[in-house]
C-alpha positions as CSV (number, residue, x, y, z in Angstrom):
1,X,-69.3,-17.9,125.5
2,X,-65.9,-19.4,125.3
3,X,-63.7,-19.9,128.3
4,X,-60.3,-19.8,128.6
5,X,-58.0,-21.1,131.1
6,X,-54.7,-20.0,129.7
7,X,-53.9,-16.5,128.1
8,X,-51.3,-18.6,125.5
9,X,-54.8,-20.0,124.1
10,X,-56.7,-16.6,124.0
11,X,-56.2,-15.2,119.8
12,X,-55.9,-11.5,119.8
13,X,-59.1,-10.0,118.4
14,X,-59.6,-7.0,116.0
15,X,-61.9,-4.8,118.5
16,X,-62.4,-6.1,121.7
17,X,-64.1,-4.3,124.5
18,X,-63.1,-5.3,127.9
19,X,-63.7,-5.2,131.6
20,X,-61.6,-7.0,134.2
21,X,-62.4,-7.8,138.2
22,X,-63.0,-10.8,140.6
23,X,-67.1,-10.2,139.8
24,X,-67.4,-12.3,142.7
25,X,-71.9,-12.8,142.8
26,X,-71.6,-11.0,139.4
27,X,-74.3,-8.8,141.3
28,X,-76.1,-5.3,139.9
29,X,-73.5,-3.0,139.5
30,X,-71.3,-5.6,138.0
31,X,-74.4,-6.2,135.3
32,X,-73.6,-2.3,134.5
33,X,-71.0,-3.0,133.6
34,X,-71.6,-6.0,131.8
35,X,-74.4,-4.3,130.0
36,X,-71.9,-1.1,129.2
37,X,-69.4,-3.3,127.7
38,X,-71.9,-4.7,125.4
39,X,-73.7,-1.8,124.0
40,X,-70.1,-0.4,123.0
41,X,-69.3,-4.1,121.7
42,X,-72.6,-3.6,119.6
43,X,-72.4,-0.4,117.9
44,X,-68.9,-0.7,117.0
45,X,-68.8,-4.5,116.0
46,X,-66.5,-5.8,118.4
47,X,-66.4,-8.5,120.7
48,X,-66.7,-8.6,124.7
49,X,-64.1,-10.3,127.3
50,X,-64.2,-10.8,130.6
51,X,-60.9,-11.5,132.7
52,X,-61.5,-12.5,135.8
53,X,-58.8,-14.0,138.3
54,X,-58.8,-17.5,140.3
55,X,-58.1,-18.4,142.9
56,X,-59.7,-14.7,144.6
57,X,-56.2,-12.9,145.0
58,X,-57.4,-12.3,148.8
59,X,-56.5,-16.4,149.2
60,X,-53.2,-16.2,147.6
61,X,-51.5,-12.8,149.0
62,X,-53.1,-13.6,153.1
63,X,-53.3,-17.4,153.3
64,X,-53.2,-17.2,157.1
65,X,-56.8,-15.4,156.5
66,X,-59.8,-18.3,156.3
67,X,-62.3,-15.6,156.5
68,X,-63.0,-14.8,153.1
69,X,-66.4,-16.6,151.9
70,X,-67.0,-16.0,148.2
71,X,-71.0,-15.6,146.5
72,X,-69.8,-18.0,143.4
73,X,-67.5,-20.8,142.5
74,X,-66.0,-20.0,139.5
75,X,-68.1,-22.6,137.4
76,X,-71.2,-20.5,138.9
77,X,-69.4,-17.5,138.0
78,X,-69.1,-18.2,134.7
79,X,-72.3,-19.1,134.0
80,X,-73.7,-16.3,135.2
81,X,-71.5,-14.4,132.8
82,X,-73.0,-16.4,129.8
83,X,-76.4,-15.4,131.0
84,X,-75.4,-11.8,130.7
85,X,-74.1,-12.6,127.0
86,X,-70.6,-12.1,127.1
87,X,-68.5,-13.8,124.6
88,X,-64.9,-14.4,126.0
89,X,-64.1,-15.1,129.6
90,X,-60.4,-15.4,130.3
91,X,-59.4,-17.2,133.6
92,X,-56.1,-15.9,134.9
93,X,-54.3,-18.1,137.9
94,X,-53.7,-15.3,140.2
95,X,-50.5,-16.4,141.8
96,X,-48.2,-14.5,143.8
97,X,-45.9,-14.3,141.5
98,X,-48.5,-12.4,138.5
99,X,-49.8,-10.3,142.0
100,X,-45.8,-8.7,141.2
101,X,-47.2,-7.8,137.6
102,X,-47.1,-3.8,137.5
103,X,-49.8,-2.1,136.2
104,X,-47.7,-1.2,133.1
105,X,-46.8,-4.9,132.3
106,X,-51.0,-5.8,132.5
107,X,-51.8,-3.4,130.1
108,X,-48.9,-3.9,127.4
109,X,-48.6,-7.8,127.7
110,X,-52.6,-8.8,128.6
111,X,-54.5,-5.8,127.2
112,X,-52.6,-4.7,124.2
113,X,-50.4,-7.5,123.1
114,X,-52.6,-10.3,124.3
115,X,-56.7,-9.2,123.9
116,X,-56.5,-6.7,121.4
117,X,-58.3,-4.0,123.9
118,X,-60.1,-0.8,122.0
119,X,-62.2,-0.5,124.3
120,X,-61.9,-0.5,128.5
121,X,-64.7,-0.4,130.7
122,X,-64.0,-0.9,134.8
123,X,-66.0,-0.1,137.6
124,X,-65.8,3.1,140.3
125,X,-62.3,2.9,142.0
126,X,-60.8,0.0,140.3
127,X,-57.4,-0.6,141.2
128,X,-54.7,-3.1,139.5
129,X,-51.5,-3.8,138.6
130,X,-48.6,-4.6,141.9
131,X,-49.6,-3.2,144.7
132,X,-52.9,-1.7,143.2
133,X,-50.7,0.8,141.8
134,X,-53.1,1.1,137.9
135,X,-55.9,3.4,138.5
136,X,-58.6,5.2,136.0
137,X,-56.6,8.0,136.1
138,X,-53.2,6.6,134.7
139,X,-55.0,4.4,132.4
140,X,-57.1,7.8,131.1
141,X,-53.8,9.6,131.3
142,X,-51.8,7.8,128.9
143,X,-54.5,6.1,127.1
144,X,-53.1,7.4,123.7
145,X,-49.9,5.1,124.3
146,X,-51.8,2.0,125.1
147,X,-54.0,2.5,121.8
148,X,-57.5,2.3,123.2
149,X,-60.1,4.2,124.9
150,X,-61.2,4.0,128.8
151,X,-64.5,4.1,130.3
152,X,-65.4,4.4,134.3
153,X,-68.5,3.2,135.7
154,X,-70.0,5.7,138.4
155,X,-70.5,4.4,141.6
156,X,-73.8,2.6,141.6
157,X,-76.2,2.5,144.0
158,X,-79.9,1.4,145.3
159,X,-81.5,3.1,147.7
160,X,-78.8,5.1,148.7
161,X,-76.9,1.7,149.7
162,X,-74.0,1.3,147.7
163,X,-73.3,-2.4,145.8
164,X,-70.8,-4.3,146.8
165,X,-69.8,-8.3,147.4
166,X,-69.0,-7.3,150.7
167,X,-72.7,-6.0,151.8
168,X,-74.1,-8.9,150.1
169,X,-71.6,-11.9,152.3
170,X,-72.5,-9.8,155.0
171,X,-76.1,-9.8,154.2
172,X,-76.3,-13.5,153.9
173,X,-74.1,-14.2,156.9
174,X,-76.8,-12.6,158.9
175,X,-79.7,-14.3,157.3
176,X,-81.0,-11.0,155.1
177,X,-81.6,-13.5,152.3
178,X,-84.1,-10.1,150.9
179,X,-81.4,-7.4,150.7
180,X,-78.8,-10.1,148.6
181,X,-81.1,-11.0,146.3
182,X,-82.1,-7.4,145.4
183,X,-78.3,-6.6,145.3
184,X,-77.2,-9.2,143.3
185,X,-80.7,-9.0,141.2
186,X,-81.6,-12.9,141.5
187,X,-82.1,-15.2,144.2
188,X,-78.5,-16.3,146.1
189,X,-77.5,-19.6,145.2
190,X,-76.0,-23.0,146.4
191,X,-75.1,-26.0,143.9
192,X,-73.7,-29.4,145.6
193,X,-73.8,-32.8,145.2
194,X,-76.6,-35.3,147.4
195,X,-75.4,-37.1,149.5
196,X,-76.3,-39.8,152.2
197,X,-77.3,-38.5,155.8
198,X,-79.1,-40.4,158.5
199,X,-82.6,-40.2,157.3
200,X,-84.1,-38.8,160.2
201,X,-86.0,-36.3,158.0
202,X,-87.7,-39.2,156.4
203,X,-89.1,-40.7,159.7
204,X,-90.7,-37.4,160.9
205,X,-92.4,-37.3,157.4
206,X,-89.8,-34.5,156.2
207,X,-87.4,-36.5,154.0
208,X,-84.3,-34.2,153.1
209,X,-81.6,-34.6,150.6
210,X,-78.4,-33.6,152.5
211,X,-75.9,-31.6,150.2
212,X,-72.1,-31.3,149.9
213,X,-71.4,-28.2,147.8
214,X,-69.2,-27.8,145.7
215,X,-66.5,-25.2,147.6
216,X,-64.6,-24.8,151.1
217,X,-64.7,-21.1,150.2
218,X,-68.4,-21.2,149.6
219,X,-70.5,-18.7,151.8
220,X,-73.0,-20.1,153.4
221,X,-76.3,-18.3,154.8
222,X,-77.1,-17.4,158.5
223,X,-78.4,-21.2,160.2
224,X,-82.1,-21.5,159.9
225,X,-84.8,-22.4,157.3
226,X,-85.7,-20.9,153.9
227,X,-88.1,-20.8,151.3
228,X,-86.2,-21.9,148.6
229,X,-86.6,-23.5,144.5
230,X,-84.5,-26.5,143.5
231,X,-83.3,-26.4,140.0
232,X,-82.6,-30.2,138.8
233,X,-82.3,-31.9,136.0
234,X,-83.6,-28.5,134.2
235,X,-86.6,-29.0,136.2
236,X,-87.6,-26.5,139.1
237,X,-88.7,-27.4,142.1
238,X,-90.1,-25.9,145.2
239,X,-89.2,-26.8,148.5
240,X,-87.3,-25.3,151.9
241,X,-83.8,-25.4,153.0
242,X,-82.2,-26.2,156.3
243,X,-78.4,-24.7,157.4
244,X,-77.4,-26.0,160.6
245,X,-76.4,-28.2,163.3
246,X,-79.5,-30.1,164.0
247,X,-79.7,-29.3,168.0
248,X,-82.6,-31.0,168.6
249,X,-81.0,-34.2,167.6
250,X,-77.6,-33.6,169.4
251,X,-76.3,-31.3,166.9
252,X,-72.7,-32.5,165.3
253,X,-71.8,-31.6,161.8
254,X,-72.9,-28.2,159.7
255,X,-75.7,-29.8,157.5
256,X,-77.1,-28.1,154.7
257,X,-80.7,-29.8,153.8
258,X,-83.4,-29.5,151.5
259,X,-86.6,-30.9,151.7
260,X,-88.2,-31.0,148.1
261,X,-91.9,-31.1,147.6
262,X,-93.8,-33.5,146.0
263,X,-90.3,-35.0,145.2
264,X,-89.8,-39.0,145.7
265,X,-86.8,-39.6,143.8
266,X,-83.5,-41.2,144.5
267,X,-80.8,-38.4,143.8
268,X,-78.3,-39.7,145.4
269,X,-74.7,-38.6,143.9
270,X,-76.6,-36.2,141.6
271,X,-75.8,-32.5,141.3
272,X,-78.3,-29.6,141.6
273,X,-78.9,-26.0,142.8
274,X,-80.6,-24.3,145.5
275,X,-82.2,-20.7,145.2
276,X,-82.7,-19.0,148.5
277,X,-85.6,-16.8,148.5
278,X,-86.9,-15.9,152.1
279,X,-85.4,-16.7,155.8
280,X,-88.6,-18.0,157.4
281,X,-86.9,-18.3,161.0
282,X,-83.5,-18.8,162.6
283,X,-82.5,-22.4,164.0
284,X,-84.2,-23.6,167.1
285,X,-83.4,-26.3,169.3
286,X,-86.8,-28.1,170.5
287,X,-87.7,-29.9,173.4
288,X,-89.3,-33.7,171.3
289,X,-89.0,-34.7,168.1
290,X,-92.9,-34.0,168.3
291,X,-92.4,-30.4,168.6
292,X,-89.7,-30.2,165.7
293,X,-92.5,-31.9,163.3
294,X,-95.0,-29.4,164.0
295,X,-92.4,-26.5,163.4
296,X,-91.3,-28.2,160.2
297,X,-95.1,-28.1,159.3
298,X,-95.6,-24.5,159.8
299,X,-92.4,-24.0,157.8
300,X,-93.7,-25.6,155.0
301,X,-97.0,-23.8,155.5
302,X,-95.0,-20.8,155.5
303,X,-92.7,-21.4,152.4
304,X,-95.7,-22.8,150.1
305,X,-97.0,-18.7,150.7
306,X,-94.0,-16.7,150.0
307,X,-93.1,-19.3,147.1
308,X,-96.5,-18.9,145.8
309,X,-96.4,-15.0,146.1
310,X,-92.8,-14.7,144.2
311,X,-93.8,-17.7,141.5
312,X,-97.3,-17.6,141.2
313,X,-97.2,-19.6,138.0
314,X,-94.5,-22.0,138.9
């Protein structure tokens, strides 16, 4: 997949089919659309591009709002749209000043002049353009002077729950670790870098490496432990996570933890990624660091079975 971080370096193809969105989780009804855009790539020998905008517009039009947590960075992002086999991903800088683009200008100058579109496939009740103003039906309405053809994804759902980034942050941010993963169709996950913490885990025989990840817009689960994998060095790992302030121990910082087993090497300043499978309990403050070890015990008991159920062969 080529990446590209400036429309100037993007060279207008001869049938491309294309989708654009934040895809923030790139979760299961984003992957129908992913998949939709690449069967119609396939049978008529064209290419598929993404275009995806960064910053999320939601930071640049309401600065004064810090609560928007987002499922990927946009290195995570775009590997995730590799894995699904696209084969251009354009990066537009959403600033305020293209948020002023009309809906008319981003089809004629980014579409048509720009990409080369034949082909447009977007999601139920995409909106776009200044002040949202583009909608399926304009863009089906005057289709024939734009020069390409425009496809609408039905709303999808699972269960009768309807997929969205929103129920999956929400999901997360109240520790329902099951219902994101079957929403975004793979475990949810967190890449950082190790770094140094105060080795505490190591005295009570539960030696964690502490991780800095990667974003300040990063959402990060509900506090507690999980059963979790470690991918690292393009090895996978088992092991469980911690998320929290450590209030047997005083509490202080957020720290996000993971105790990898059967690991003994020195990581420190190396990168890896955690995937969240299971919340095996909330945070708890104990009375001894006696009591926290045997906890941490039964957590490990704990995350050795639901690991072993989910990765038998792993």
């Amino acid at each position: 997949m080529k990446i590209y971080h400036s429309l100037d370096d993007f060279v207008k193809l001869t049938y491309a089919v294309v989708t654009s969105g934040t895809f923030d989780g790139v979760h299961i009804g984003h992957q129908k659309i992913l998949s939709r855009l690449k069967e119609i790539a396939e049978r008529n020998g064209g290419e598929t591009v993404v275009i995806t905008f960064w910053p999320h517009p939601r930071l640049v039009l309401y600065p004064e709002d810090t609560s928007l947590r987002l499922l990927n960075t946009f290195e995570e992002k775009a590997e995730l749209l590799k894995e699904q086999g696209i084969s251009h991903l354009i990066r537009i800088p959403f600033t305020k000043e293209f948020s002023n683009l009309t809906s008319h200008e981003f089809i004629s100058r980014i579409l048509v002049s720009t990409i080369g579109t034949k082909k447009l496939v977007i999601g139920y009740d995409h909106r776009f353009g200044h002040n949202r103003d583009g909608s399926f039906e304009e863009l089906k309405a005057n289709s024939h002077l734009y020069g390409f053809e425009v496809e609408e994804i039905p709303k999808q759902e699972i269960d009768q729950v309807a997929v969205s980034s929103t129920k999956i942050r929400k999901a997360l941010e109240s520790g329902d670790i099951h219902t994101a993963n079957q929403l975004l169709g793979r475990p949810y996950s967190i890449s950082g870098r190790v770094v140094k913490g105060d080795k505490l885990g190591r005295i009570i025989g539960f030696p964690t490496a502490n991780i800095e990840v990667d974003s300040n817009h990063k959402l990060i689960p509900a506090d507690g432990i999980y059963a979790a994998t470690i991918t690292y060095e393009h090895e996978l790992y088992r092991g469980m996570l911690y998320i929290g302030n450590r209030p047997t121990v005083g509490g202080g910082r957020h720290s996000i933890e993971i105790n990898i087993f059967n690991f003994e090497k020195e990581i420190y300043g190396d990168s890896l990624t955690i995937h969240i499978y299971q919340l095996i309990r909330h945070d708890s403050r104990f009375t001894d660091l006696e009591s926290l070890k045997s906890a941490l015990y039964r957590d490990k008991i704990k995350s050795e079975e639901i690991l072993n159920a989910i990765l038998p062969n792993n």
